[in-house]
Each structure stands twice: as C-alpha cells, then as structure tokens.
KOLPA-411860 format. One line per field, with one value per residue (C-alpha): residue number from 1; residue in one letter; x, y, z. Coordinates in Angstrom, 1 decimal. Layout:
<kolzas>
num = c(NUM;...)
residu = c(A;...)
px = c(X;...)
py = c(Y;...)
pz = c(Z;...)
</kolzas>
This chain:
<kolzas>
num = c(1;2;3;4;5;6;7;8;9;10;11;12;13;14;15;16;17;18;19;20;21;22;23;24;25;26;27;28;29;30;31;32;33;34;35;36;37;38;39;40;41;42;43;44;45;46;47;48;49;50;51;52;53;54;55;56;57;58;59;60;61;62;63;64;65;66;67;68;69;70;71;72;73;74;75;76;77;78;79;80;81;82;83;84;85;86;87;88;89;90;91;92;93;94;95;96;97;98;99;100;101;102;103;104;105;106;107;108;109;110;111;112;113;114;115;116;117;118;119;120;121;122;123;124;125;126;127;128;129;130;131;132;133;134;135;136;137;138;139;140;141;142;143;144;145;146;147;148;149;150;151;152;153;154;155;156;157;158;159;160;161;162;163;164;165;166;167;168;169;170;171;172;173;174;175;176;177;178;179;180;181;182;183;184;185;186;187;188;189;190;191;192;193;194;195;196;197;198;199;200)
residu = c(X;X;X;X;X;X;X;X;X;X;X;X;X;X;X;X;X;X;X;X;X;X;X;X;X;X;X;X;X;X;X;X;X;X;X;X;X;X;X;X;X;X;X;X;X;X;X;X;X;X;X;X;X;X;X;X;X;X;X;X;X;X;X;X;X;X;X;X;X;X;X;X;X;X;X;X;X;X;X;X;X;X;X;X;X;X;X;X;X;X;X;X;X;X;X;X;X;X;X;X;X;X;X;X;X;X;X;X;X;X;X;X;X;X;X;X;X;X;X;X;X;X;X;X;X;X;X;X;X;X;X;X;X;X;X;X;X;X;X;X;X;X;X;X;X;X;X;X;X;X;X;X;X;X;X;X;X;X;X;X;X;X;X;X;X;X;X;X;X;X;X;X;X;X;X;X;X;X;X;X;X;X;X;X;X;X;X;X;X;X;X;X;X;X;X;X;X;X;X;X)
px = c(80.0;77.8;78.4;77.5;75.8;78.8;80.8;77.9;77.8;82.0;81.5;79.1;80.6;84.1;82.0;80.4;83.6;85.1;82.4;83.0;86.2;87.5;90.2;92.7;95.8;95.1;95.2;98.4;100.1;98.0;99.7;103.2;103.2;102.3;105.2;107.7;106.6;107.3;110.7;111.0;109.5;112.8;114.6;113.1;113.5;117.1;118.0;116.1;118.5;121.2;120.7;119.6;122.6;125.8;127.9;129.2;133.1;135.0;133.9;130.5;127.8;123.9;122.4;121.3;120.5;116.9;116.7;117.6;115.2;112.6;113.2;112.8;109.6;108.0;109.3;107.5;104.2;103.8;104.9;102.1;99.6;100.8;100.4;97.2;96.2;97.8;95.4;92.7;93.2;93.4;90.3;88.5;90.6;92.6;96.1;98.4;97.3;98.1;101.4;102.6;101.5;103.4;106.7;106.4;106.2;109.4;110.9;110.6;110.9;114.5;115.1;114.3;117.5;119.8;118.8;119.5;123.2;123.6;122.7;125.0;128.0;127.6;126.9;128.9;129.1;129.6;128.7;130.9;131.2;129.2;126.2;123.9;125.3;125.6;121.3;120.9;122.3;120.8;117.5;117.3;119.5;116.7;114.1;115.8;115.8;112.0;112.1;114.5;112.1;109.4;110.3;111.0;107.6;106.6;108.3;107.4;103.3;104.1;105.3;102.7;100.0;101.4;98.5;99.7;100.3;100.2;98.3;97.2;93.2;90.6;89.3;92.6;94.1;95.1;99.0;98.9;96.5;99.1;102.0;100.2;99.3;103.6;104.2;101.9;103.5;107.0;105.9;104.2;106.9;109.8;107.8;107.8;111.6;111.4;110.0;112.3;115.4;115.2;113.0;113.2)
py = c(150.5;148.6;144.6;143.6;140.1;138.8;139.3;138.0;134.6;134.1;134.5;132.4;129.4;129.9;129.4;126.5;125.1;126.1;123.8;121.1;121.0;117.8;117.1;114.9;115.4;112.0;110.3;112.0;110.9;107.2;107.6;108.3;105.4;102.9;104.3;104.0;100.3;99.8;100.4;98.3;95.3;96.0;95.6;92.5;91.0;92.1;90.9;87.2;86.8;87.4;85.0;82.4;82.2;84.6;82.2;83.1;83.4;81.3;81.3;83.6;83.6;84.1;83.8;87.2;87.6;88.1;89.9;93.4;92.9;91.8;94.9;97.1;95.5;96.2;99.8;100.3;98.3;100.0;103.7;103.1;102.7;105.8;108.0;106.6;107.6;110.9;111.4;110.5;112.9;115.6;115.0;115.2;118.1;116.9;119.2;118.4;114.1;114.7;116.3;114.2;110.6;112.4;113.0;109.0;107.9;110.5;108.6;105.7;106.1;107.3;103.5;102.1;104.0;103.7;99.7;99.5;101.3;99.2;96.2;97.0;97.3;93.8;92.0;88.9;90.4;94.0;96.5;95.2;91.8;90.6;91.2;89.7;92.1;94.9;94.6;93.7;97.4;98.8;97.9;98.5;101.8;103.1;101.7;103.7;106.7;106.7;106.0;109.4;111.7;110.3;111.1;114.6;115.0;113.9;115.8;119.5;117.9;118.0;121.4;122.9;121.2;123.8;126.0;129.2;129.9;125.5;125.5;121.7;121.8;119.3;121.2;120.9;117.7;116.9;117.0;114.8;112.5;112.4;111.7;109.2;107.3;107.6;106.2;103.1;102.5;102.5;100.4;98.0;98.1;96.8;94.3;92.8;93.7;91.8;88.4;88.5;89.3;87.5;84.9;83.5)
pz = c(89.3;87.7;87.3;83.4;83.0;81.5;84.7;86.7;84.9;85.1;88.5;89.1;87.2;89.4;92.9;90.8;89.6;93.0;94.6;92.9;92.7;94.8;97.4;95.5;97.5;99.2;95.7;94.5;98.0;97.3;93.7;94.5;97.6;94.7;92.4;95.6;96.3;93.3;93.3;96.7;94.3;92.7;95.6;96.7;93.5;93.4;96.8;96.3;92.7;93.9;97.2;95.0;92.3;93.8;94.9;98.5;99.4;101.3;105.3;104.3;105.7;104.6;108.2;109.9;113.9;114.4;117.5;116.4;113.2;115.9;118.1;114.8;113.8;117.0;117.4;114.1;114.4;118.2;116.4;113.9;116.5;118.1;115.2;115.0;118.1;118.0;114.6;116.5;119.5;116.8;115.5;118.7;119.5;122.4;121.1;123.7;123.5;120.2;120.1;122.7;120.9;117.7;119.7;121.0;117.6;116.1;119.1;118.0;114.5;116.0;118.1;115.2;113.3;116.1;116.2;112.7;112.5;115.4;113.3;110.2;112.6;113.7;110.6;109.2;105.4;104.4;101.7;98.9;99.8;97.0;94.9;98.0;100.5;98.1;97.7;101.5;101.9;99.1;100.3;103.6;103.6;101.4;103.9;106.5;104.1;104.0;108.0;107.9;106.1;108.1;111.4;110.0;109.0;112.1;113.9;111.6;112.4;116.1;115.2;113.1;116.1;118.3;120.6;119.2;115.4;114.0;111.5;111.6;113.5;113.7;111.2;108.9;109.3;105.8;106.6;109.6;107.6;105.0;107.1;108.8;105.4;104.7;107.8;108.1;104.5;105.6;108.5;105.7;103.9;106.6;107.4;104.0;104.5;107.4;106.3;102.4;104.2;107.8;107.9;104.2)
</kolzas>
C-alpha cells in the first residue's frame, strides 16, 4: 500500500507535536493546591473574626491545650520527611525502602487522626457553641479531610509500588511525586493551622 505525501507529512507533524508536547500534570496539581489554600485563607480569616468580635457565653472558654496540637505537628513534619525519603528510595530503585517509608508515613498520617478525634472529645467548647467554635471545626475538620484523602493516596502508591504488576517505577514516578507535593501541602497547611488557632 502505498503511503501518499499527504499522509507522510500528518504523520510527521503528530511525532513533532507528540515531542514537544510537555508534562503539565505537575502544574494542574500546582494550580489546584493554590485554589485549595485559598479556601483555607477563608478559613483563617473566618476563624480570626469571629475570635476577635463573637462575644463568648457565660463560663467559655477560648484557651486550647497544646500538647495534643504539638503531638499532631510532629506526626506530620516527621511523616513529611518520610515520604520524602520513600520518593527518594524510588528513584534509586530501592522498592521495598520505598514501600516500607510509604506505609510509616500512612501511619502516621493515621496518629495524627486518632490524635485529633481524641482532641475534639476533650475540648472546652463544641460544634455549635458559637460562631468561634462553629469555624474552629469547620476548619480543622476540613484539614483532616485533606489528611483523609491523603493517607488513601498514600496508601494506593504503596500499592501500585508493589514488585509484581505496580505500575509506579523509577522510571514513572509521577503519582508518588504528586502525592508527595499533596502531602507536604497538607503538612504546610496544619501548621499554619497550628500557629492561628493555638498559639495566637
């Protein structure tokens, strides 16, 4: 069958376009990390408002223990260096270093869950107290939200890193790489969380 010079020149502008075409995923996940801190901007905003004018009832309280918040802050900052690591064992190929730093850090994305429900149960104000409480919720229920998803995504990377039929490589580490980026922004994120609503 003969190829006509039309067909020749398509194809060869596809494998050009093909070529050039760049790797954007990384931007859209960059993109849509911006968009989400924006809405915790909202949050912050909210929270300081409502501390600053809601007037408090009668025998209420503002003041929040620290240690728990502490606890949480280090099970994150020491999780982020663990997925770190675990991105860098992939890249030099080390599998099983790299699953098993992956599983330490879904584990402690986990603590730092179980710290924080046992955190709300000991509280001095609760959910519909007032406008205060209402955002204190608000804002770090949906910080634990984002803690949520992340572990899971963790957790389907340690999956897909598995020695027979994962699909995440040295030579394609995109989704680790973009889980990792989530992560370290969750972690920034609660420790804004953690200096607006505990030590301010």
């Amino acid at each position: 069958m003969t190829t006509l010079p039309s067909e020749t020149g398509a194809a060869l502008q596809a494998e050009q376009h093909e070529e050039h075409h760049g790797d954007f995923r990384l931007f859209g996940l960059a993109t849509f990390l911006v968009a989400d801190g924006m809405t915790f901007a909202g949050f912050f905003a909210a929270y300081l408002t409502f501390k600053a004018v809601n007037p408090l009832p009668e025998g209420a309280i503002y003041e929040l223990e620290l240690p728990l918040p502490i606890l949480n802050t280090v099970l994150l900052l020491v999780s982020s260096a663990t997925f770190h690591r675990a991105g860098k064992a992939l890249l030099k190929g080390a599998m099983q270093r790299c699953r098993r730093w992956l599983l330490v850090t879904a584990l402690l994305g986990v603590a730092f869950l179980v710290s924080q429900m046992v955190e709300y149960f000991t509280l001095p104000f609760g959910l519909t107290d007032n406008l205060y409480a209402s955002t204190f919720f608000a804002a770090t229920g949906f910080h634990g939200l984002h803690v949520t998803l992340g572990a899971l995504m963790i957790l389907i990377v340690w999956w897909q890193t598995r020695p027979q039929g994962g699909r995440i490589t040295a030579q394609n580490p995109f989704p680790l790489e973009a889980a990792e980026l989530y992560w370290h922004f969750v972690d920034g994120i609660w420790v804004i969380l953690f200096v607006i609503l505990y030590l301010l």
